[in-house]
Jmol script that loads the backbone (N, CA, C; Angstrom):
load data "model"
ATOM      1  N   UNK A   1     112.168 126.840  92.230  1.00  0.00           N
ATOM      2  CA  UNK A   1     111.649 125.847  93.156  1.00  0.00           C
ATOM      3  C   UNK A   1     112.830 125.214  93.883  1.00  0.00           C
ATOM      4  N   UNK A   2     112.769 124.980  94.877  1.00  0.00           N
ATOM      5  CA  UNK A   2     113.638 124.516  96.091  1.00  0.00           C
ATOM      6  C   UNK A   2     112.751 123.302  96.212  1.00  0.00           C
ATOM      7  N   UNK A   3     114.199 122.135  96.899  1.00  0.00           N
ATOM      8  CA  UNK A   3     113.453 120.858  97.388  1.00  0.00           C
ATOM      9  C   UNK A   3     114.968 120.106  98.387  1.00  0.00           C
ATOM     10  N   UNK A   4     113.865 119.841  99.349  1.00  0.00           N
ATOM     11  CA  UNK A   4     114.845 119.342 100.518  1.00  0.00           C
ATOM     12  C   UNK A   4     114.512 117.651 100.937  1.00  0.00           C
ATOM     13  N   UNK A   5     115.390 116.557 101.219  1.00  0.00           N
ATOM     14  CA  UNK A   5     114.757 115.475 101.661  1.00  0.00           C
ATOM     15  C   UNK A   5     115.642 115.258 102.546  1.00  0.00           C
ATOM     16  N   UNK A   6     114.744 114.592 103.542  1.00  0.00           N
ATOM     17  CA  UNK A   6     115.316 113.557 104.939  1.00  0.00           C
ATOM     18  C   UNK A   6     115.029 112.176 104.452  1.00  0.00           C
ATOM     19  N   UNK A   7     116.555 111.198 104.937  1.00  0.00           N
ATOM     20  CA  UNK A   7     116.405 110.094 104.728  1.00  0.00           C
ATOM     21  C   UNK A   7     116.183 109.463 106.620  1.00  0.00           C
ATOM     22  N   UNK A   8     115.532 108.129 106.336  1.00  0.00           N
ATOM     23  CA  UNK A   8     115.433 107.694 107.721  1.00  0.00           C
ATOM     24  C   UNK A   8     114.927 106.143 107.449  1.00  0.00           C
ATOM     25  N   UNK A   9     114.910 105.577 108.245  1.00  0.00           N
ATOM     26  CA  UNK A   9     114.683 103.918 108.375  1.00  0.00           C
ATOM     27  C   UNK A   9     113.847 103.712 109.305  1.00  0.00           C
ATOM     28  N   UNK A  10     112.381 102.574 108.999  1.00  0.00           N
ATOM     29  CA  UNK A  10     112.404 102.155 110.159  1.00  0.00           C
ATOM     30  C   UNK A  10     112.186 100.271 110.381  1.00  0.00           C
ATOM     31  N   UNK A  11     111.642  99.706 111.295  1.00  0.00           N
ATOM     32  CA  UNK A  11     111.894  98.244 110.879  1.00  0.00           C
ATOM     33  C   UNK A  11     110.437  97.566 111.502  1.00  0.00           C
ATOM     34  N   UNK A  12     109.675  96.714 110.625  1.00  0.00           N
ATOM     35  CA  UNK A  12     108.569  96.175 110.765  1.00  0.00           C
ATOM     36  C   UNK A  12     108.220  95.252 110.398  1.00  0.00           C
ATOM     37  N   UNK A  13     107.583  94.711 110.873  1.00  0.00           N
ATOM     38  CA  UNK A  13     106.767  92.836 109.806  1.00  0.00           C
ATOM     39  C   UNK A  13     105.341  93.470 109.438  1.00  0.00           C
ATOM     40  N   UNK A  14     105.200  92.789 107.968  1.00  0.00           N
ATOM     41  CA  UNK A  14     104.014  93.035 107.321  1.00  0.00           C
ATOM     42  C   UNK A  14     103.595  91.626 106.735  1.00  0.00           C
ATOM     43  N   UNK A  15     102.304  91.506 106.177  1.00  0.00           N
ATOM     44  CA  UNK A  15     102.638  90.204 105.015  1.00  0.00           C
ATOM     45  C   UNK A  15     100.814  91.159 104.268  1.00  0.00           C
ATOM     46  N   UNK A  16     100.474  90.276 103.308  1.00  0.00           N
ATOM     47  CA  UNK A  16      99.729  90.616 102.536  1.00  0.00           C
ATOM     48  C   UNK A  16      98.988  89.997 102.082  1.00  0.00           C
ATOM     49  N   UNK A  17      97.789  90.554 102.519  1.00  0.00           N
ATOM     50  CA  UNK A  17      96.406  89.974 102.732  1.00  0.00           C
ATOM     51  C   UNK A  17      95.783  89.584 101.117  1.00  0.00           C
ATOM     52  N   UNK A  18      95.459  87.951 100.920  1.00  0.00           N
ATOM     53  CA  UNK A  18      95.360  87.771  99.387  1.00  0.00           C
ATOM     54  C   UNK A  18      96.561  88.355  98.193  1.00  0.00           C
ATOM     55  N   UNK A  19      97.533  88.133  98.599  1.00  0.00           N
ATOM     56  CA  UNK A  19      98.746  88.292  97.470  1.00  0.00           C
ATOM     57  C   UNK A  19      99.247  86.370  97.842  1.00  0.00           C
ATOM     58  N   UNK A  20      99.409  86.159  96.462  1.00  0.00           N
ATOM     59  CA  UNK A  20      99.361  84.302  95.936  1.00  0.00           C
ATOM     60  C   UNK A  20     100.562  84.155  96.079  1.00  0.00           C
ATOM     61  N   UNK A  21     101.609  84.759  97.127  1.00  0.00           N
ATOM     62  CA  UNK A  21     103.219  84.430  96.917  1.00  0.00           C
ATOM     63  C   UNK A  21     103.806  84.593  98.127  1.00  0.00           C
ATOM     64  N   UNK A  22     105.075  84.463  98.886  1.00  0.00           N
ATOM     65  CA  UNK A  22     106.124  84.092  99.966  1.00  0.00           C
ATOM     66  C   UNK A  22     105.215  85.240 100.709  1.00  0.00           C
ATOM     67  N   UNK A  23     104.495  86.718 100.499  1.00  0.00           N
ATOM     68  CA  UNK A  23     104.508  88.100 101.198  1.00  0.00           C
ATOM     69  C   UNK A  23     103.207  87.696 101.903  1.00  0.00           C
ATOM     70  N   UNK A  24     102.416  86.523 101.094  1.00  0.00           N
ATOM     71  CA  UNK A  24     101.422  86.672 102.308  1.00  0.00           C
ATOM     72  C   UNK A  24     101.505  86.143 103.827  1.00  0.00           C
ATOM     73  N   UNK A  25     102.750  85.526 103.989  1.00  0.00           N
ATOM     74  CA  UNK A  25     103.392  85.274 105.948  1.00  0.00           C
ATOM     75  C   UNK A  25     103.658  86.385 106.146  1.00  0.00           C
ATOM     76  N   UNK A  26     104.165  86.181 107.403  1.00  0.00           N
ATOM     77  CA  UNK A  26     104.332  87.566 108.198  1.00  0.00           C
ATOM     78  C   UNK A  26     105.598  87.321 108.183  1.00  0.00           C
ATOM     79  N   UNK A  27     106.224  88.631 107.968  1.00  0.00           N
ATOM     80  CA  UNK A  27     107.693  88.724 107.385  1.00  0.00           C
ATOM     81  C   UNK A  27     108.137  90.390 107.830  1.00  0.00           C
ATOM     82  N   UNK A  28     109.334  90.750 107.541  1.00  0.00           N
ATOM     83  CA  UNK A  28     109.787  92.022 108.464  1.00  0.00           C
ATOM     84  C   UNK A  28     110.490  92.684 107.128  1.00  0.00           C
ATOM     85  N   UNK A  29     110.367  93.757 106.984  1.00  0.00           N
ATOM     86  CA  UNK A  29     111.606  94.515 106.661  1.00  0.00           C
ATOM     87  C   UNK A  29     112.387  95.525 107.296  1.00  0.00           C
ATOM     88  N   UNK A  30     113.774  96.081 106.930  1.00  0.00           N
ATOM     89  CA  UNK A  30     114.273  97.283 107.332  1.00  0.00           C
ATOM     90  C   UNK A  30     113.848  98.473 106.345  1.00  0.00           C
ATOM     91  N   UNK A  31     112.697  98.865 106.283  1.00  0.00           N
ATOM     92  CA  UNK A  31     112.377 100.009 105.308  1.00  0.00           C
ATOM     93  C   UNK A  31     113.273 101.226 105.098  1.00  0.00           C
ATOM     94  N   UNK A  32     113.616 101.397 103.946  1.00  0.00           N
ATOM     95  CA  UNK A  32     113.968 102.833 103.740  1.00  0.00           C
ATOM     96  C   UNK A  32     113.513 103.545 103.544  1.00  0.00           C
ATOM     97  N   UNK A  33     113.244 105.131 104.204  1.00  0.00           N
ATOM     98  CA  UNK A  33     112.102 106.265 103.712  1.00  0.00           C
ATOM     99  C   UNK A  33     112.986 107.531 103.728  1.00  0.00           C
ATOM    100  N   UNK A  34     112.614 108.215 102.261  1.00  0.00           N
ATOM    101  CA  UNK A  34     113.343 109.702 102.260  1.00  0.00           C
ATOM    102  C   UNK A  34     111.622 109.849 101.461  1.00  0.00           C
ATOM    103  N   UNK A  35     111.327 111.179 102.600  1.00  0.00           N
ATOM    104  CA  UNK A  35     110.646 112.503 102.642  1.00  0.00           C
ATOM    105  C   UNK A  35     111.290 113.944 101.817  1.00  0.00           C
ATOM    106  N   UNK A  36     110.335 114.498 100.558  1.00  0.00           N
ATOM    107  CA  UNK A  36     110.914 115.483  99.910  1.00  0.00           C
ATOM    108  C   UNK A  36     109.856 116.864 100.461  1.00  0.00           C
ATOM    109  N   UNK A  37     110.822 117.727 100.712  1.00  0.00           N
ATOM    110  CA  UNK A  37     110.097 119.011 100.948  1.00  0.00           C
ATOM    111  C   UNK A  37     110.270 120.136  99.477  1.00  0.00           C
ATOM    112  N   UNK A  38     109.075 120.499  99.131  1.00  0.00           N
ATOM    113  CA  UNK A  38     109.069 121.440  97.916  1.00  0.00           C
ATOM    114  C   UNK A  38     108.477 122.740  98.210  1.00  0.00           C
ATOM    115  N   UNK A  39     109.637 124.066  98.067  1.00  0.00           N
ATOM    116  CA  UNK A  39     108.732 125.397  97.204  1.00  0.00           C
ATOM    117  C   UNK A  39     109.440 126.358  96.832  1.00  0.00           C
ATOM    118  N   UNK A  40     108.711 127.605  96.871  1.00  0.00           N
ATOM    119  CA  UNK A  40     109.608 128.716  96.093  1.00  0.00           C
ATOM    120  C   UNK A  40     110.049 129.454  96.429  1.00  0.00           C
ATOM    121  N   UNK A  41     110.159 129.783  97.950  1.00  0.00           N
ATOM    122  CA  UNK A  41     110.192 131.269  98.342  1.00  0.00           C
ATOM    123  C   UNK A  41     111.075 130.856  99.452  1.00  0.00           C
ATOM    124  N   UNK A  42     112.935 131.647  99.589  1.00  0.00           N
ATOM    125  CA  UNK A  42     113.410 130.750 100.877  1.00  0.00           C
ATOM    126  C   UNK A  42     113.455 131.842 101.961  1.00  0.00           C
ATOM    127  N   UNK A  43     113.262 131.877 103.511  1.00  0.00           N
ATOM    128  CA  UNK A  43     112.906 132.747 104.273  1.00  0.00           C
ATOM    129  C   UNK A  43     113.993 133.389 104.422  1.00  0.00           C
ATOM    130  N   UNK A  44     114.529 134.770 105.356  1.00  0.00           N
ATOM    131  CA  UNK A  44     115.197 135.649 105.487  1.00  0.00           C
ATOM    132  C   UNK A  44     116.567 135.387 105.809  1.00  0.00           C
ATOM    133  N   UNK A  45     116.655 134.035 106.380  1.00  0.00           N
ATOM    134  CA  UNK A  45     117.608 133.417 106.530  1.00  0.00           C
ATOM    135  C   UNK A  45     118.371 132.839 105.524  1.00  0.00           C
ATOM    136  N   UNK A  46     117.322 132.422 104.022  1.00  0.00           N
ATOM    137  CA  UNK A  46     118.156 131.922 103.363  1.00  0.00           C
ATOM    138  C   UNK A  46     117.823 130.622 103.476  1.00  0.00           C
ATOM    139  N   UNK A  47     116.861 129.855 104.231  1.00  0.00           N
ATOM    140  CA  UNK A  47     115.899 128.423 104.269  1.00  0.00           C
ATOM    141  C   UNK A  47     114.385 128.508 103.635  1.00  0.00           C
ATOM    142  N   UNK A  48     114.609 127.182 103.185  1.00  0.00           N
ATOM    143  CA  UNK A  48     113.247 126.715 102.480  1.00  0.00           C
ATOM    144  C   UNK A  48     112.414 126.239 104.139  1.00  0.00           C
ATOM    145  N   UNK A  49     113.029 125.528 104.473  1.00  0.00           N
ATOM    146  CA  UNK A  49     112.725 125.056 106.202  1.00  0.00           C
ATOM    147  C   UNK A  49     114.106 124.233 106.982  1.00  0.00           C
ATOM    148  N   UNK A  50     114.046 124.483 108.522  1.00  0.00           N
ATOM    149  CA  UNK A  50     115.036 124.108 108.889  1.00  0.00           C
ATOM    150  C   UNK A  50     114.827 122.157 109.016  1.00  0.00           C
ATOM    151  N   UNK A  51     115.624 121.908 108.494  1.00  0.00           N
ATOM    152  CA  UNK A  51     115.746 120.226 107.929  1.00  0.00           C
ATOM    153  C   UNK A  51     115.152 120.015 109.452  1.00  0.00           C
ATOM    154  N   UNK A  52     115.465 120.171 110.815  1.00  0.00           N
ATOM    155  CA  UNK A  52     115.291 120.243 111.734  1.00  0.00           C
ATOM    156  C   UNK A  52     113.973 119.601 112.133  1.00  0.00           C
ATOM    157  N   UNK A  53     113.026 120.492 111.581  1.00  0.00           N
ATOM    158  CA  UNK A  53     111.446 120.236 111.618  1.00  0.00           C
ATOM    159  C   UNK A  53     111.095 119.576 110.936  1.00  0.00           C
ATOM    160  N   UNK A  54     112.009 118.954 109.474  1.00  0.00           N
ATOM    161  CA  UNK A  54     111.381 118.090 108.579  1.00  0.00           C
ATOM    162  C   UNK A  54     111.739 116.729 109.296  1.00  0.00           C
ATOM    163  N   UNK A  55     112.909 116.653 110.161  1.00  0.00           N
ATOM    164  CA  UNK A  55     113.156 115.552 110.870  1.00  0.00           C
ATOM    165  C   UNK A  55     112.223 115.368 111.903  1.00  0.00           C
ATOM    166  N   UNK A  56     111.747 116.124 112.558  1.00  0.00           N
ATOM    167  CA  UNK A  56     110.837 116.035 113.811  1.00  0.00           C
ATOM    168  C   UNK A  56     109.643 115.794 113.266  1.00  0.00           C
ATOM    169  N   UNK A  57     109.182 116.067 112.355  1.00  0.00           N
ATOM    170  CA  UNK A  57     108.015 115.614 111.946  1.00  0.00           C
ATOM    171  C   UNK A  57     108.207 114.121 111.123  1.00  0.00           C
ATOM    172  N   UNK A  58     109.015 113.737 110.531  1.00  0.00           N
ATOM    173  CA  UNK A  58     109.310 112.409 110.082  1.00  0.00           C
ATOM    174  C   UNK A  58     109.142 111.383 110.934  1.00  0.00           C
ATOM    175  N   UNK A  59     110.082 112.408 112.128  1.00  0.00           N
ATOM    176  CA  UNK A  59     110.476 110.991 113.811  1.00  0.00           C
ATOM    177  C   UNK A  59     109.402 110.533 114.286  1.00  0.00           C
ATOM    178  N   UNK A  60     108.490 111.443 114.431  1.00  0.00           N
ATOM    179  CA  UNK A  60     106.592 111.215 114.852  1.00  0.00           C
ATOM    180  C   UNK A  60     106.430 109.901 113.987  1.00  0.00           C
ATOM    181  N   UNK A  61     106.606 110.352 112.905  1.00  0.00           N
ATOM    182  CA  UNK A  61     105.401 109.138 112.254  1.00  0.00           C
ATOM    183  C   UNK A  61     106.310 107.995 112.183  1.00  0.00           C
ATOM    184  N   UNK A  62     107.587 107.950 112.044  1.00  0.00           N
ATOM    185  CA  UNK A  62     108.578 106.648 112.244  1.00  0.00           C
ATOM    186  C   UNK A  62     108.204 105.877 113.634  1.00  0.00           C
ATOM    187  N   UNK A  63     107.969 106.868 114.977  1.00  0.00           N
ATOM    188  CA  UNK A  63     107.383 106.248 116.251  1.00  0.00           C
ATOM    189  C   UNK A  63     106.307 105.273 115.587  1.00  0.00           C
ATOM    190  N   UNK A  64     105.468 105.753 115.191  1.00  0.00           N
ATOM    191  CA  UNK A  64     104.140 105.187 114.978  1.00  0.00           C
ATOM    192  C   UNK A  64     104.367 103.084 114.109  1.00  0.00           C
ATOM    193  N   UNK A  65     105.032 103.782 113.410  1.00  0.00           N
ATOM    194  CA  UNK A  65     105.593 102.175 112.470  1.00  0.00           C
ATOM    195  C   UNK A  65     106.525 101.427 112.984  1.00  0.00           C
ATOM    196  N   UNK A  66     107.719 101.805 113.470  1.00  0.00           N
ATOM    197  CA  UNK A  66     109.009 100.919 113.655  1.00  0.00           C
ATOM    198  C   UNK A  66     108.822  99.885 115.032  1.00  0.00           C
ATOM    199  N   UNK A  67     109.246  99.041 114.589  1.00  0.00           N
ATOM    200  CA  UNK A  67     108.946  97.602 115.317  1.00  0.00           C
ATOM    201  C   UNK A  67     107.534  97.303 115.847  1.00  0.00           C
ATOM    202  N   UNK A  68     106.930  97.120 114.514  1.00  0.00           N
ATOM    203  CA  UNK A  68     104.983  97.181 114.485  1.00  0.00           C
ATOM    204  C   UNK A  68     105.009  96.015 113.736  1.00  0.00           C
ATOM    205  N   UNK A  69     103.919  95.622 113.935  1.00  0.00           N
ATOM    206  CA  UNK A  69     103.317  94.740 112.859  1.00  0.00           C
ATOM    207  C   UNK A  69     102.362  95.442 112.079  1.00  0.00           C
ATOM    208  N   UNK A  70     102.752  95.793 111.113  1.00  0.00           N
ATOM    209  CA  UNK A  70     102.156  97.297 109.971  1.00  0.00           C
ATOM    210  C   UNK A  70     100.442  96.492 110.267  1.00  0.00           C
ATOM    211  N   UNK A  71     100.228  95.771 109.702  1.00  0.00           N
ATOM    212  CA  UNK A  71      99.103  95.216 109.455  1.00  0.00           C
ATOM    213  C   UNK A  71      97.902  95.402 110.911  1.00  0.00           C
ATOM    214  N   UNK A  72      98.806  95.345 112.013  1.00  0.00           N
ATOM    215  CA  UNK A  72      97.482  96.184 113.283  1.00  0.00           C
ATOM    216  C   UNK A  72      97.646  97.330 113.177  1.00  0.00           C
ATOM    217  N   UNK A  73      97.917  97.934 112.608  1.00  0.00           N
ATOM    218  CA  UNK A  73      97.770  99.859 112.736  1.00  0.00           C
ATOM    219  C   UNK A  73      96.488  99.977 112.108  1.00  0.00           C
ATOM    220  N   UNK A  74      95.534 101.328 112.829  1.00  0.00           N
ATOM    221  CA  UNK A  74      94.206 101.420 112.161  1.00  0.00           C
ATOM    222  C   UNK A  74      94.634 101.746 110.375  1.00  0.00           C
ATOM    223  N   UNK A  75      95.536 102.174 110.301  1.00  0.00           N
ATOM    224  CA  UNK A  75      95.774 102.868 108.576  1.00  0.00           C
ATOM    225  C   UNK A  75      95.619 101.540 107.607  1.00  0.00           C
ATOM    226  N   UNK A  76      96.003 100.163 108.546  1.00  0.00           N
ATOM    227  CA  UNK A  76      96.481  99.206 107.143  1.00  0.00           C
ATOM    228  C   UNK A  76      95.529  97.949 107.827  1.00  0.00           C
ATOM    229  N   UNK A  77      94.543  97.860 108.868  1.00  0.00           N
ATOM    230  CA  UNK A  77      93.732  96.699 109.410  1.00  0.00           C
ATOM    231  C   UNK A  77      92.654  96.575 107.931  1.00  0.00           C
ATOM    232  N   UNK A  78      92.532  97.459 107.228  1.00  0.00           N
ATOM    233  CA  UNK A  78      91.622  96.965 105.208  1.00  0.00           C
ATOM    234  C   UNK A  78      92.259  97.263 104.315  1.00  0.00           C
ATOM    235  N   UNK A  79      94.111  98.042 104.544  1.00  0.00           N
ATOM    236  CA  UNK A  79      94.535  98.232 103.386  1.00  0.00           C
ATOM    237  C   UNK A  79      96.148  97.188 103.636  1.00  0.00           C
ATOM    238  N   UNK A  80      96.530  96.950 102.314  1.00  0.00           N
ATOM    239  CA  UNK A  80      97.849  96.122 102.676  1.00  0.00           C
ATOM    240  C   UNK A  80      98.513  96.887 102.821  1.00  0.00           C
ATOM    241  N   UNK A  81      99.054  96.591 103.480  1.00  0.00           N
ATOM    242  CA  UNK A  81     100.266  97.418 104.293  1.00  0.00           C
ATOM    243  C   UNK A  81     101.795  97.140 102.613  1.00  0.00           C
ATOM    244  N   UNK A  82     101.551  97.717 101.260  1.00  0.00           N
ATOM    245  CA  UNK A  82     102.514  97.272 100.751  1.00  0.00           C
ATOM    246  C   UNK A  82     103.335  98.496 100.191  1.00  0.00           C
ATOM    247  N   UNK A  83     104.136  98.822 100.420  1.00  0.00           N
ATOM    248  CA  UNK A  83     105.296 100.086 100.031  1.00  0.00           C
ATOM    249  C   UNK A  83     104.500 101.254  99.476  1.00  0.00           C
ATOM    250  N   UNK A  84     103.540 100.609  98.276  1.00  0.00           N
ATOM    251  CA  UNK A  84     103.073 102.115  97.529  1.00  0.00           C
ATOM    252  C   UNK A  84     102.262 102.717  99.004  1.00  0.00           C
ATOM    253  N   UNK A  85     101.851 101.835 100.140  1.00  0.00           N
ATOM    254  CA  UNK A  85     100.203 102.056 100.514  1.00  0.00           C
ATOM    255  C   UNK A  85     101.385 102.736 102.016  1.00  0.00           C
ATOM    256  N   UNK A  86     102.248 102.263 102.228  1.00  0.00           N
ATOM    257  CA  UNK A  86     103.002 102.940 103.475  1.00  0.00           C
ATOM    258  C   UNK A  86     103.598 104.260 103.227  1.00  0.00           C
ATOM    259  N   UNK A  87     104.073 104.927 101.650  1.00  0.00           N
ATOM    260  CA  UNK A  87     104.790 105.609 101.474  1.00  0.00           C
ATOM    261  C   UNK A  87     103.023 107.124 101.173  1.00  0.00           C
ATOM    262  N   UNK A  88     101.988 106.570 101.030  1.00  0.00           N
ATOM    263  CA  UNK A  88     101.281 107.501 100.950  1.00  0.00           C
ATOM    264  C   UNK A  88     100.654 107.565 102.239  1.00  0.00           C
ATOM    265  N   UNK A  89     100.861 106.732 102.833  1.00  0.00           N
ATOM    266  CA  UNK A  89     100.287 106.821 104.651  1.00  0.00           C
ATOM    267  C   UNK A  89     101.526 107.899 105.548  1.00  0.00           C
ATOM    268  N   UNK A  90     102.504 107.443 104.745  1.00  0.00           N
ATOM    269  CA  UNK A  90     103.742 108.573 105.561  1.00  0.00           C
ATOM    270  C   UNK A  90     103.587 109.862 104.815  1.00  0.00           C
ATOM    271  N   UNK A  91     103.290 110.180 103.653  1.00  0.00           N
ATOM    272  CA  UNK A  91     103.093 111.229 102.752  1.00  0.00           C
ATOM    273  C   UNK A  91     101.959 111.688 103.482  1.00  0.00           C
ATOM    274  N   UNK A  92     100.804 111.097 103.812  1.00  0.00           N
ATOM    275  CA  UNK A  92      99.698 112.054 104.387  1.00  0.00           C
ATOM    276  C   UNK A  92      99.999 112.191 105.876  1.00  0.00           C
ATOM    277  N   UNK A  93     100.913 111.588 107.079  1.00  0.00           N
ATOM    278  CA  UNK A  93     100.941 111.973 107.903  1.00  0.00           C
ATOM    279  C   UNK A  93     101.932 113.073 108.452  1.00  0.00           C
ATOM    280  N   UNK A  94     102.722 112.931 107.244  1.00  0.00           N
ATOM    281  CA  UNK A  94     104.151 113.994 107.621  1.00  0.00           C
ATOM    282  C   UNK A  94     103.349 115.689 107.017  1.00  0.00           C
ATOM    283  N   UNK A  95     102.335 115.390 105.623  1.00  0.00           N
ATOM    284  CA  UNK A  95     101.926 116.400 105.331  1.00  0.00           C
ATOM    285  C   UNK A  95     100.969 117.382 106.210  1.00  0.00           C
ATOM    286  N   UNK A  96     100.136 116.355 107.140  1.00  0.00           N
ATOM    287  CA  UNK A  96      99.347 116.477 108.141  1.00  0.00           C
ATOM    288  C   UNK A  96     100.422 117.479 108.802  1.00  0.00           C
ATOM    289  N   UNK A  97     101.245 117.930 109.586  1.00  0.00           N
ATOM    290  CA  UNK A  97     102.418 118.181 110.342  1.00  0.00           C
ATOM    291  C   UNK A  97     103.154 119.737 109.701  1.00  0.00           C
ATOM    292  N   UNK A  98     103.727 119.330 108.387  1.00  0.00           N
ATOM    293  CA  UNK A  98     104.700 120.388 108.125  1.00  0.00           C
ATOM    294  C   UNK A  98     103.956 121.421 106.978  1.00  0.00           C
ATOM    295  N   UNK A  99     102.790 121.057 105.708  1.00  0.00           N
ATOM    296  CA  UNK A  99     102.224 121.464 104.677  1.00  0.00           C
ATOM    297  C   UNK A  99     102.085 123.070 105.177  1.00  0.00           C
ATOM    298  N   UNK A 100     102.287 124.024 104.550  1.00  0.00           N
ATOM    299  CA  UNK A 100     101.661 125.287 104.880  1.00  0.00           C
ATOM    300  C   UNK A 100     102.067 126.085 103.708  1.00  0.00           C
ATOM    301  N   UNK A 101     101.615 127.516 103.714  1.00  0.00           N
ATOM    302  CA  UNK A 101     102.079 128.132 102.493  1.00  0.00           C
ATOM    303  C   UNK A 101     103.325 128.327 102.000  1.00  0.00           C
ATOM    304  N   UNK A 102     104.373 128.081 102.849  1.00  0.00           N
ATOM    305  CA  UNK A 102     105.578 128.007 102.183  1.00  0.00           C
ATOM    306  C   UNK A 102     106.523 127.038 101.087  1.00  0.00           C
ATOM    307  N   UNK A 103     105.863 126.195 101.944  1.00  0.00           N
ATOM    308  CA  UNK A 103     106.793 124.748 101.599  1.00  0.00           C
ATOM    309  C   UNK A 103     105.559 123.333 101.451  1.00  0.00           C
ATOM    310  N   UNK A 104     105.397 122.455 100.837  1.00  0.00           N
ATOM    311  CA  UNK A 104     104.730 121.302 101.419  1.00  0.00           C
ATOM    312  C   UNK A 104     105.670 120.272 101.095  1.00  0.00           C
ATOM    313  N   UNK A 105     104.712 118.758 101.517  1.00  0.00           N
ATOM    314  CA  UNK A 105     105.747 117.411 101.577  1.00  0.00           C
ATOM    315  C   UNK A 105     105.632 117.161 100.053  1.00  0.00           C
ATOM    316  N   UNK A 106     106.395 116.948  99.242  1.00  0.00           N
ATOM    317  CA  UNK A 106     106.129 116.977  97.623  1.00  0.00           C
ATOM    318  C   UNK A 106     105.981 115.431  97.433  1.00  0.00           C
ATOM    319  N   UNK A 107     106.648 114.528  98.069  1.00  0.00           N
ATOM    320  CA  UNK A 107     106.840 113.164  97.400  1.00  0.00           C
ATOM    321  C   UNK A 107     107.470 111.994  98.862  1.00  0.00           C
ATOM    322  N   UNK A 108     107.206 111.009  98.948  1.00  0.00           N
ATOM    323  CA  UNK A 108     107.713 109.997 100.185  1.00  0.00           C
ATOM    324  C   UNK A 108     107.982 108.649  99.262  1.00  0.00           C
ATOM    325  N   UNK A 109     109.110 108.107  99.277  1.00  0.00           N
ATOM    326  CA  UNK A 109     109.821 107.394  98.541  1.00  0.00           C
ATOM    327  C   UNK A 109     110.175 106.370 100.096  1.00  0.00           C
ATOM    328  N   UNK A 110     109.603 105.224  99.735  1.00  0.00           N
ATOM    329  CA  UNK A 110     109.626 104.023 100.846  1.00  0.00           C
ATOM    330  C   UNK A 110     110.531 102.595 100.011  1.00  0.00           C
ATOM    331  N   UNK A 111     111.477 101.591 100.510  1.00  0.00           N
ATOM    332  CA  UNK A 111     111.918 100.471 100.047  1.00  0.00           C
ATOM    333  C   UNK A 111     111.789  99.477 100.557  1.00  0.00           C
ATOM    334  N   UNK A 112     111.102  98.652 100.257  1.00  0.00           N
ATOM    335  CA  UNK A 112     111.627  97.101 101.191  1.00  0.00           C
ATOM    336  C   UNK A 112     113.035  97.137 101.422  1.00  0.00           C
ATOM    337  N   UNK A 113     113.924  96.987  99.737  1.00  0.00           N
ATOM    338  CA  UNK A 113     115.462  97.157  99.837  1.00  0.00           C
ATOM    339  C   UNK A 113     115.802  97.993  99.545  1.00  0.00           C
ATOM    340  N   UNK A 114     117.406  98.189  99.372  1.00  0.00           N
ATOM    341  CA  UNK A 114     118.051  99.728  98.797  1.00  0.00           C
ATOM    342  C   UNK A 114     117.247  99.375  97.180  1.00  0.00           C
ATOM    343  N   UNK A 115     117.452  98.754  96.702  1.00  0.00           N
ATOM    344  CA  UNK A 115     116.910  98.104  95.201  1.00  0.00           C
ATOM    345  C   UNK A 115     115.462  98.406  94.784  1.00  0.00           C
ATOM    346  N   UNK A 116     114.624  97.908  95.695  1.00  0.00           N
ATOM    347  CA  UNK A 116     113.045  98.147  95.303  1.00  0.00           C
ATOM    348  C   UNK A 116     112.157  99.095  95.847  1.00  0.00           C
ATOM    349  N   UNK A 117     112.019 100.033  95.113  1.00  0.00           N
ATOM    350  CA  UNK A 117     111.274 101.118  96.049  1.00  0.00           C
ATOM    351  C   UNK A 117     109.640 101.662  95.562  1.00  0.00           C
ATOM    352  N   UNK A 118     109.066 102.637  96.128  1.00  0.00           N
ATOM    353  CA  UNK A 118     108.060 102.848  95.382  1.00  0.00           C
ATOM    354  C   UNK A 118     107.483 104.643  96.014  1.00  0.00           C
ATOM    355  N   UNK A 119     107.111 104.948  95.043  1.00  0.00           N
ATOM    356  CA  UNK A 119     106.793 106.935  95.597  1.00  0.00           C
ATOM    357  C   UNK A 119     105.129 107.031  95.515  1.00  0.00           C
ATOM    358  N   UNK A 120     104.930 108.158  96.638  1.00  0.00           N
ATOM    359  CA  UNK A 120     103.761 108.451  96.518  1.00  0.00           C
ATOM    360  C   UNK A 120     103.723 110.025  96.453  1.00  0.00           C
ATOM    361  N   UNK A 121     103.201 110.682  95.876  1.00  0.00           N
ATOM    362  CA  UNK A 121     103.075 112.395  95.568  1.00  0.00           C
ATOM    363  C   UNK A 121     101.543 112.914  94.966  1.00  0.00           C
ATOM    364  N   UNK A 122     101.879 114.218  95.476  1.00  0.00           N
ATOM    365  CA  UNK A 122     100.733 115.146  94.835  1.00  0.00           C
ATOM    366  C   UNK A 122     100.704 115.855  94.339  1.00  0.00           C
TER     367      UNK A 122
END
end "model"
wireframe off; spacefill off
backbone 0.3
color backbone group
């Protein structure tokens, strides 16, 4: 098994709808997100996939979030917009994109800080 990740950032205000502490204002972070690509078979070249496309498909869905207010996007207007719930919203949109028989997105690892993070996988 082969596994490849792109790291990338992007930057947003969220806060959280019924949480009893500082997160329910509207507040920003600089998120950190590394995307893992997993499989078994590497093509003729000697690639699992060219990092290339795992970036271009990352950059899409980074458009979609960075300098947003997470909380108006249709994905998070009934869900909180909170690390576990962004890192499986980027996990299903990057998978949407690159998944096929070779390779899929294995895991999306999101941080408020370098310190606190949280993964979503299948």
């Amino acid at each position: 098994m082969f596994e490849l990740s792109v790291k990338t950032h992007f930057s947003a205000a969220h806060h959280l709808r019924g949480y009893p502490g500082l997160c329910a204002s509207v507040h920003g972070h600089n998120w950190h997100v590394e995307v893992f690509v997993r499989g078994e078979k590497l093509s003729r070249t000697g690639m699992l996939v060219d990092f290339r496309k795992i970036k271009d498909a990352v950059k899409a869905v980074m458009k979609k979030l960075d300098h947003t207010d997470l909380n108006k996007l249709p994905a998070f207007r009934k869900t909180n917009p909170t690390s576990e719930n962004i890192a499986r919203f980027i996990h299903e949109a990057t998978a949407a994109q690159l998944n096929c028989r070779q390779y899929k997105v294995a895991m999306v690892t999101v941080g408020e800080t370098s310190e606190s993070r949280a993964s979503y996988w299948e």
